[in-house]
N, CA, C and O atoms as a GROMACS GRO file, in nm:
protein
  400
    1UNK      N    1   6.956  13.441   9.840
    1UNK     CA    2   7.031  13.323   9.801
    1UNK      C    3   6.954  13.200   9.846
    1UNK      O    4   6.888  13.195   9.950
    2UNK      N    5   6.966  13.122   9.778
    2UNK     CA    6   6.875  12.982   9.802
    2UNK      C    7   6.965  12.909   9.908
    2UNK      O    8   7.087  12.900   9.910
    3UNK      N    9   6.879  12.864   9.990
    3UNK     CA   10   6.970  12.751  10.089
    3UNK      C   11   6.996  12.626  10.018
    3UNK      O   12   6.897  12.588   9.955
    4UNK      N   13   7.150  12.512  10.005
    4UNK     CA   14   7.119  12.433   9.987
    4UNK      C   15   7.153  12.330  10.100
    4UNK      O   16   7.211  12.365  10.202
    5UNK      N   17   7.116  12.209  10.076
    5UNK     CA   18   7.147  12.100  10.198
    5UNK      C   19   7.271  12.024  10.171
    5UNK      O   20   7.315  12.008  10.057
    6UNK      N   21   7.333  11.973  10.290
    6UNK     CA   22   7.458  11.884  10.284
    6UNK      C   23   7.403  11.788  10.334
    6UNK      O   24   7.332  11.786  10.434
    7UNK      N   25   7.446  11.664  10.232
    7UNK     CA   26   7.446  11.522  10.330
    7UNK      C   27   7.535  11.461  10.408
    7UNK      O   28   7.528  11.366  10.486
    8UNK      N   29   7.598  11.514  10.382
    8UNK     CA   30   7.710  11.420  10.488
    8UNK      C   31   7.844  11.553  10.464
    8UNK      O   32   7.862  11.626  10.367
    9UNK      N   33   7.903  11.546  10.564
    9UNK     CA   34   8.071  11.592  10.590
    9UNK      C   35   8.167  11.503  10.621
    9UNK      O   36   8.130  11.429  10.712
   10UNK      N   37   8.253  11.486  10.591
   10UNK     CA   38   8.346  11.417  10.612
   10UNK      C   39   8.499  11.483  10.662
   10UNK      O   40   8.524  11.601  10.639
   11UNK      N   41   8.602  11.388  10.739
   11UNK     CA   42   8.732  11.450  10.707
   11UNK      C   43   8.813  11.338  10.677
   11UNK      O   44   8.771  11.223  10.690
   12UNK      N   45   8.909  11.360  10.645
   12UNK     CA   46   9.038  11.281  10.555
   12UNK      C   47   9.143  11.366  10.559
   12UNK      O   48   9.151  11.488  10.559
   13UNK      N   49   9.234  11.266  10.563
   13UNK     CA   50   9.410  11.278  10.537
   13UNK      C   51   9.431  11.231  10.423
   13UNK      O   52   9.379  11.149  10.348
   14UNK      N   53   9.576  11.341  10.425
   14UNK     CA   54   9.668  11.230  10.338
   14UNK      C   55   9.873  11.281  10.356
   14UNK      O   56   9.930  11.351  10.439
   15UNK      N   57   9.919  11.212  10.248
   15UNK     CA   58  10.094  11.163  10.325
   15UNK      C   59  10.135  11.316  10.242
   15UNK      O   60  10.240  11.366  10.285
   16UNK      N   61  10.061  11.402  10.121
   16UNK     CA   62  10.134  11.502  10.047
   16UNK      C   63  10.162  11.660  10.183
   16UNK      O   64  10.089  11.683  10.280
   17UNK      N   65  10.292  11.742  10.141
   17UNK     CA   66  10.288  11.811  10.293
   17UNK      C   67  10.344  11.917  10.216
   17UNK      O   68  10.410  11.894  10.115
   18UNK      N   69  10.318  12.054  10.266
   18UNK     CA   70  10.397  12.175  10.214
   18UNK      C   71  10.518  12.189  10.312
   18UNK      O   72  10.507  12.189  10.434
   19UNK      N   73  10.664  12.205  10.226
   19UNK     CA   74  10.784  12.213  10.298
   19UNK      C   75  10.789  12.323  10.392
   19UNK      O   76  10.860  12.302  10.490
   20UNK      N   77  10.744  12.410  10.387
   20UNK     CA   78  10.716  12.529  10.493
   20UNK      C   79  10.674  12.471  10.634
   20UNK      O   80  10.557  12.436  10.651
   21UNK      N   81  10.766  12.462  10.734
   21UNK     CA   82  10.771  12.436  10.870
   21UNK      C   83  10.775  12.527  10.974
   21UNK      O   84  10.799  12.495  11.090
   22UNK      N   85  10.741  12.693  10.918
   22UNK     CA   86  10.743  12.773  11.014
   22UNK      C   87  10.624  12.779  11.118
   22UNK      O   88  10.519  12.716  11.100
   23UNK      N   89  10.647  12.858  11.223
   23UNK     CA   90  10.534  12.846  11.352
   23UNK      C   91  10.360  12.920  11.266
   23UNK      O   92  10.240  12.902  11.286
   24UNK      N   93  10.440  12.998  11.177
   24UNK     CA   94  10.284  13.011  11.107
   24UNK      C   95  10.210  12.926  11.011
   24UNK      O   96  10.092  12.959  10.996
   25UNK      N   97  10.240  12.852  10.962
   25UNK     CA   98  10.203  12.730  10.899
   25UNK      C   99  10.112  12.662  10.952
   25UNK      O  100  10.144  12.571  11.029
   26UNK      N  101   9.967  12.689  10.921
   26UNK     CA  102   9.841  12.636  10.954
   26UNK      C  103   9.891  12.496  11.030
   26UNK      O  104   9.987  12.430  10.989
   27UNK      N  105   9.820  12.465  11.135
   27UNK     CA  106   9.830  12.325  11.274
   27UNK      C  107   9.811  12.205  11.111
   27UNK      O  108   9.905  12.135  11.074
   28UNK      N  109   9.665  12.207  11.034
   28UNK     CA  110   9.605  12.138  10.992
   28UNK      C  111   9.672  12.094  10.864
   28UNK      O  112   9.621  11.998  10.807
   29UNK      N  113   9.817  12.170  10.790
   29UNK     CA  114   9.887  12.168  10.697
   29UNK      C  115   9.946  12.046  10.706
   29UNK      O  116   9.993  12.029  10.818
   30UNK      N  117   9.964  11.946  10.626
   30UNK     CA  118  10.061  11.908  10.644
   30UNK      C  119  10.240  11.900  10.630
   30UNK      O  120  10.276  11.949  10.523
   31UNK      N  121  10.318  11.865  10.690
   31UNK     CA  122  10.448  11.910  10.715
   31UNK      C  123  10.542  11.789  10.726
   31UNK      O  124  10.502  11.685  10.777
   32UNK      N  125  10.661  11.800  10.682
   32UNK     CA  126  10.773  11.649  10.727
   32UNK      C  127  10.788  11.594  10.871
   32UNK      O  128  10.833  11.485  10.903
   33UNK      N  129  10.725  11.722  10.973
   33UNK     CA  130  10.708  11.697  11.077
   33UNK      C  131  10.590  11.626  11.122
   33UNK      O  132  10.608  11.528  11.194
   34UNK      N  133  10.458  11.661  11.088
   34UNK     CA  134  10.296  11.648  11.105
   34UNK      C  135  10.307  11.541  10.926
   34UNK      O  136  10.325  11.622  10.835
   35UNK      N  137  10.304  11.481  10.903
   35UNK     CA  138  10.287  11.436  10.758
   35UNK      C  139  10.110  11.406  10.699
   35UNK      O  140  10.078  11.367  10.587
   36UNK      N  141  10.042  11.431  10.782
   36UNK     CA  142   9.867  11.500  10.749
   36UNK      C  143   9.828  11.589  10.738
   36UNK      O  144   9.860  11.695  10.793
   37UNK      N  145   9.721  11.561  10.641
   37UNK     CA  146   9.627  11.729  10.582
   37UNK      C  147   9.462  11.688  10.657
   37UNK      O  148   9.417  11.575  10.641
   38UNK      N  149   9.408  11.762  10.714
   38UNK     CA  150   9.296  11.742  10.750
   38UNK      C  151   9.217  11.867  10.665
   38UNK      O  152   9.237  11.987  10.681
   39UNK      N  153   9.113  11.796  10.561
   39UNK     CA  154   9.028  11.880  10.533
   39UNK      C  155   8.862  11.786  10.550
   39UNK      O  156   8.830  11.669  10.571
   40UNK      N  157   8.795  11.905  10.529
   40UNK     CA  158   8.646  11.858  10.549
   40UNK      C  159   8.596  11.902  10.418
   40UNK      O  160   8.621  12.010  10.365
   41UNK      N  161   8.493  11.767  10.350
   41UNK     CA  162   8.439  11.761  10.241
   41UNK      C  163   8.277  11.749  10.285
   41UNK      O  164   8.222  11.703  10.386
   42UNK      N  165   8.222  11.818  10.152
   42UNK     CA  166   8.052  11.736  10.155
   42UNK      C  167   7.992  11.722  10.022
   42UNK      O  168   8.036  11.763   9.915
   43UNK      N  169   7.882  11.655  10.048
   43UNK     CA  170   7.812  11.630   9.914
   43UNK      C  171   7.714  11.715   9.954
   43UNK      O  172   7.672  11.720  10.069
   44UNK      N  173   7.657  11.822   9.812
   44UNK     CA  174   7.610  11.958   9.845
   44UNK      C  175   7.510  11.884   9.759
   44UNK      O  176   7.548  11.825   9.658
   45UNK      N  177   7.351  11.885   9.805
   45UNK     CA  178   7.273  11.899   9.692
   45UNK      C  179   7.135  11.965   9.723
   45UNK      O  180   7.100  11.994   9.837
   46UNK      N  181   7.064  11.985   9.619
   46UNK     CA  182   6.952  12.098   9.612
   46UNK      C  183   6.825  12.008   9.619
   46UNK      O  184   6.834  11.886   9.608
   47UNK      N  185   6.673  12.092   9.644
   47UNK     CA  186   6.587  11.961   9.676
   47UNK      C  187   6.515  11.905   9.545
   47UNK      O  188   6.397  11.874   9.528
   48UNK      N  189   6.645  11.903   9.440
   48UNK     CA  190   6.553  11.846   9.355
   48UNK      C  191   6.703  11.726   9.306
   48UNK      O  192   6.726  11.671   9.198
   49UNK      N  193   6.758  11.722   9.402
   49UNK     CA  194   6.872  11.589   9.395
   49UNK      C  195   6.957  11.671   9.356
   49UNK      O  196   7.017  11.675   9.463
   50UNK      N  197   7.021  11.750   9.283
   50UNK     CA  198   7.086  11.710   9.183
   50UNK      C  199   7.231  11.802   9.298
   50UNK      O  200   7.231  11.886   9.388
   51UNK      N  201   7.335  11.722   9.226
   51UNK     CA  202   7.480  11.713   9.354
   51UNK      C  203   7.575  11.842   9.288
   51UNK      O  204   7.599  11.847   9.167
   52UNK      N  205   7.620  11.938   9.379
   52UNK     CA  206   7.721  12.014   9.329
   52UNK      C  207   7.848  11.950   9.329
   52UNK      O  208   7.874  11.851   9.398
   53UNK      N  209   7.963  12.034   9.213
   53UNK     CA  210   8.055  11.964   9.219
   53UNK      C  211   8.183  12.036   9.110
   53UNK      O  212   8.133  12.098   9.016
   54UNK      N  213   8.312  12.036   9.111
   54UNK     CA  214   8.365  12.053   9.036
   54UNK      C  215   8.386  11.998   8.923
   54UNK      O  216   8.432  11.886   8.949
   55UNK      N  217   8.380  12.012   8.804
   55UNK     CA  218   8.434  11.923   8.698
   55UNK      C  219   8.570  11.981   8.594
   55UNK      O  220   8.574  12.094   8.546
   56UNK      N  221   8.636  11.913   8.581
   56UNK     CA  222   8.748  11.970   8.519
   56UNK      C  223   8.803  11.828   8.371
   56UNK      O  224   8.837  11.710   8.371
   57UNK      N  225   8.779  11.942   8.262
   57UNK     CA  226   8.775  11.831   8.119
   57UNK      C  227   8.914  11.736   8.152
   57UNK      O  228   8.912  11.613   8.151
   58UNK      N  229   9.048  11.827   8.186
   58UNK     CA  230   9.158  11.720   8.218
   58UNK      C  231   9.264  11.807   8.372
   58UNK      O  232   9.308  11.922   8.378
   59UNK      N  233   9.272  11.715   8.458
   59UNK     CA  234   9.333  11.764   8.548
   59UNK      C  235   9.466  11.672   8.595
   59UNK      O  236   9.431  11.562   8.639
   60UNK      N  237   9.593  11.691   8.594
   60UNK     CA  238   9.665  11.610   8.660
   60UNK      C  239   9.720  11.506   8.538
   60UNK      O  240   9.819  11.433   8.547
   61UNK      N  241   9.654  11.516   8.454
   61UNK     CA  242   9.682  11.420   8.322
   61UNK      C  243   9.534  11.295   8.334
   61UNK      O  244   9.537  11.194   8.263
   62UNK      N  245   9.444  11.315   8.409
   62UNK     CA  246   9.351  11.274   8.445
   62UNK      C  247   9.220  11.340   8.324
   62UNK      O  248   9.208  11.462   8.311
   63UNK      N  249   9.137  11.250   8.247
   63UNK     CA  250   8.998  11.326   8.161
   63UNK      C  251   8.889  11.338   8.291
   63UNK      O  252   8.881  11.280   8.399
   64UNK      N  253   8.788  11.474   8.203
   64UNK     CA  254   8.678  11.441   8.253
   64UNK      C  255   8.661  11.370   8.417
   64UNK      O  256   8.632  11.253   8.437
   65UNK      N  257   8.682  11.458   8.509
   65UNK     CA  258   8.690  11.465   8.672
   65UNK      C  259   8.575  11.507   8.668
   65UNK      O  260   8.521  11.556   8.569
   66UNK      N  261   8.499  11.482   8.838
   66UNK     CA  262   8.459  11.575   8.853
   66UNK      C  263   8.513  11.576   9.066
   66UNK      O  264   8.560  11.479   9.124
   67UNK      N  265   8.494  11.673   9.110
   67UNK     CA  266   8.529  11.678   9.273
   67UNK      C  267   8.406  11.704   9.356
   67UNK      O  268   8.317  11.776   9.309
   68UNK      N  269   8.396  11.665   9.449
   68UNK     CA  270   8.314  11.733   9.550
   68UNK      C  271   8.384  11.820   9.640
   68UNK      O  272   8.503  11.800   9.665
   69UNK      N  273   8.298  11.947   9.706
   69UNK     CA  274   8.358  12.037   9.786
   69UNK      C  275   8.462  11.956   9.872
   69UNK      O  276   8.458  11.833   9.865
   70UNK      N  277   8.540  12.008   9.938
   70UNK     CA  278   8.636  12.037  10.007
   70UNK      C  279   8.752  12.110  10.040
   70UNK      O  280   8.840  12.139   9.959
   71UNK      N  281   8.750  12.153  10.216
   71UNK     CA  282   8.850  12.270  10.258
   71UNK      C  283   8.906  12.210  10.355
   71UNK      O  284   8.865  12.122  10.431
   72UNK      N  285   9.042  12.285  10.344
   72UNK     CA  286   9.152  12.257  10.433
   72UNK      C  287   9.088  12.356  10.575
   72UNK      O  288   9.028  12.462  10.555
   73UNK      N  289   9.107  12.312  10.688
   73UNK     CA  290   9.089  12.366  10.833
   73UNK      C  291   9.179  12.413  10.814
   73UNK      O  292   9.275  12.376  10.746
   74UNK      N  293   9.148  12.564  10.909
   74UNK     CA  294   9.264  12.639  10.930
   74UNK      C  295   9.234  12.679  11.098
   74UNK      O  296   9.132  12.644  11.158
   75UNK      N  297   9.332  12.749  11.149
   75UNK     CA  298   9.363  12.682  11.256
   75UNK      C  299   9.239  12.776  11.330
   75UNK      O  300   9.174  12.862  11.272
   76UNK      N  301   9.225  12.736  11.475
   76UNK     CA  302   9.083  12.817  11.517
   76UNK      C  303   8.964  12.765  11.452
   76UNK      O  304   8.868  12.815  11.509
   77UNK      N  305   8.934  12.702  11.378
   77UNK     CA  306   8.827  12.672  11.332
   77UNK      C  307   8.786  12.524  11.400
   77UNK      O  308   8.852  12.427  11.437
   78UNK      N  309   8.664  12.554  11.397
   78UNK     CA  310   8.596  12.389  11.433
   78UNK      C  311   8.582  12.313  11.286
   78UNK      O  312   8.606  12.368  11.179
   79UNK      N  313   8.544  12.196  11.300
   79UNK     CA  314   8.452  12.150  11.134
   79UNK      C  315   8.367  12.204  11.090
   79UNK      O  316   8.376  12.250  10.976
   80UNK      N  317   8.271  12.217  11.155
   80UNK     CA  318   8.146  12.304  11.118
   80UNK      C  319   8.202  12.446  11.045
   80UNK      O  320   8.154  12.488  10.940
   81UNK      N  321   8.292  12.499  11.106
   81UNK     CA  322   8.296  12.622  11.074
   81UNK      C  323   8.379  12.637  10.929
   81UNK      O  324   8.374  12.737  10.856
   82UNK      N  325   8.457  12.515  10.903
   82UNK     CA  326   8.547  12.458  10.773
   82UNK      C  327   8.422  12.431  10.649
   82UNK      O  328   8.436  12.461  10.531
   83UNK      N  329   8.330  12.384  10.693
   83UNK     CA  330   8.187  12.336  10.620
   83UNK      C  331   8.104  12.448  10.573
   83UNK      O  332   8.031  12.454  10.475
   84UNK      N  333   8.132  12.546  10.672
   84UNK     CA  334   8.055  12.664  10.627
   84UNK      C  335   8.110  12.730  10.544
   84UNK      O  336   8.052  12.786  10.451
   85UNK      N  337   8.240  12.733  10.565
   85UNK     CA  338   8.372  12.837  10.458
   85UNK      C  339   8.371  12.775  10.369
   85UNK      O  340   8.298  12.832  10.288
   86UNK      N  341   8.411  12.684  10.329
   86UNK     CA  342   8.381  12.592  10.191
   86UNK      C  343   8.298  12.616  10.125
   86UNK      O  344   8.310  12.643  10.005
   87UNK      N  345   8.211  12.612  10.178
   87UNK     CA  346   8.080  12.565  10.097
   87UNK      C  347   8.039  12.716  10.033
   87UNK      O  348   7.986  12.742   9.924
   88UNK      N  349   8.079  12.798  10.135
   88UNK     CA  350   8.054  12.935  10.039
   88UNK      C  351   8.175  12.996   9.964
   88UNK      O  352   8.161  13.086   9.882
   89UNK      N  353   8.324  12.932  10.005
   89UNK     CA  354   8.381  12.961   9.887
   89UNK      C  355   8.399  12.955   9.792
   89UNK      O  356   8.434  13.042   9.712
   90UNK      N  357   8.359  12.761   9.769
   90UNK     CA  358   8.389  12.700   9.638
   90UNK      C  359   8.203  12.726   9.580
   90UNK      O  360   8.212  12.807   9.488
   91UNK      N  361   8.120  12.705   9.590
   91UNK     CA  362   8.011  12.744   9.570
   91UNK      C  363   7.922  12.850   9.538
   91UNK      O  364   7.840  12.877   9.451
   92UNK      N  365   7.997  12.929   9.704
   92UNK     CA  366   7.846  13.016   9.695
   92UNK      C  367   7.741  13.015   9.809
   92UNK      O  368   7.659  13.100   9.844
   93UNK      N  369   7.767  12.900   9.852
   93UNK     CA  370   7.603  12.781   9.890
   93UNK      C  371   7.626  12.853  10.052
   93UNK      O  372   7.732  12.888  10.105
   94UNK      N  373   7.504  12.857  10.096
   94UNK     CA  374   7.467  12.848  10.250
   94UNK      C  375   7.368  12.743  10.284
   94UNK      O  376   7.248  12.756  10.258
   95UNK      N  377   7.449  12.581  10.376
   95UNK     CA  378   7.370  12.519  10.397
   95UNK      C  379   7.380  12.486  10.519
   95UNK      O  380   7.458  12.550  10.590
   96UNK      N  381   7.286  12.354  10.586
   96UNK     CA  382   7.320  12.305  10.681
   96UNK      C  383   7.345  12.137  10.680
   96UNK      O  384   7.268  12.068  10.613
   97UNK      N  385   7.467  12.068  10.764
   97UNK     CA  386   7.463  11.935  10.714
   97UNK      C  387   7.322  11.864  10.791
   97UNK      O  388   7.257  11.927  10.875
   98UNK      N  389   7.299  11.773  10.763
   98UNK     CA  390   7.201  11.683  10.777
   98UNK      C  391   7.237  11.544  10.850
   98UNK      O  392   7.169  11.468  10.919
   99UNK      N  393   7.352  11.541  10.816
   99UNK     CA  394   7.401  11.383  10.827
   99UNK      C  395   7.571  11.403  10.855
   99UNK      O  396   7.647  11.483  10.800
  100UNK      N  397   7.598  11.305  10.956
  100UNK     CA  398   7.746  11.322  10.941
  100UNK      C  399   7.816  11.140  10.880
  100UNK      O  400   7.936  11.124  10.860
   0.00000   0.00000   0.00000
């Protein structure tokens, strides 16, 4: 498998929350209690530039998207280790970031 590189990782919130408030309900979920989602994103690209990414013709009532990776932390995990799962779930990819 080809390695590719990450430039940057990131994390972000936001106010949307799954109503499920039980003690098993991922820390990183958000909840009416916790009202944040912490996931970690990156921009994945290969050494000839060019950026991985989702594209979807219509999503949400939205044309022509496209996404960059990103995964929700689950609990036990560091970032790094959210960066690594990602990147080979939605992908495939085994990289390392470069840049935070």
């Amino acid at each position: 498998m080809k390695t590719l590189f990450t430039i940057a990782f990131l994390m972000f919130s936001s106010l949307s929350y799954a109503a499920d408030n039980s003690p098993s309900t991922p820390f990183f979920r958000a909840s009416q209690k916790q009202p944040y989602h912490l996931s970690i994103g990156a921009v994945l690209f290969n050494e000839s530039g060019h950026i991985a990414c989702h594209h979807f013709q219509e999503i949400f009532g939205y044309k022509d998207i496209y996404i960059l990776m990103r995964e929700s932390m689950e609990n036990d995990e560091t970032p790094l280790m959210t960066l690594h799962r990602g990147l080979m779930e939605e992908f495939g990819a085994v990289a390392q970031p470069v840049a935070f």
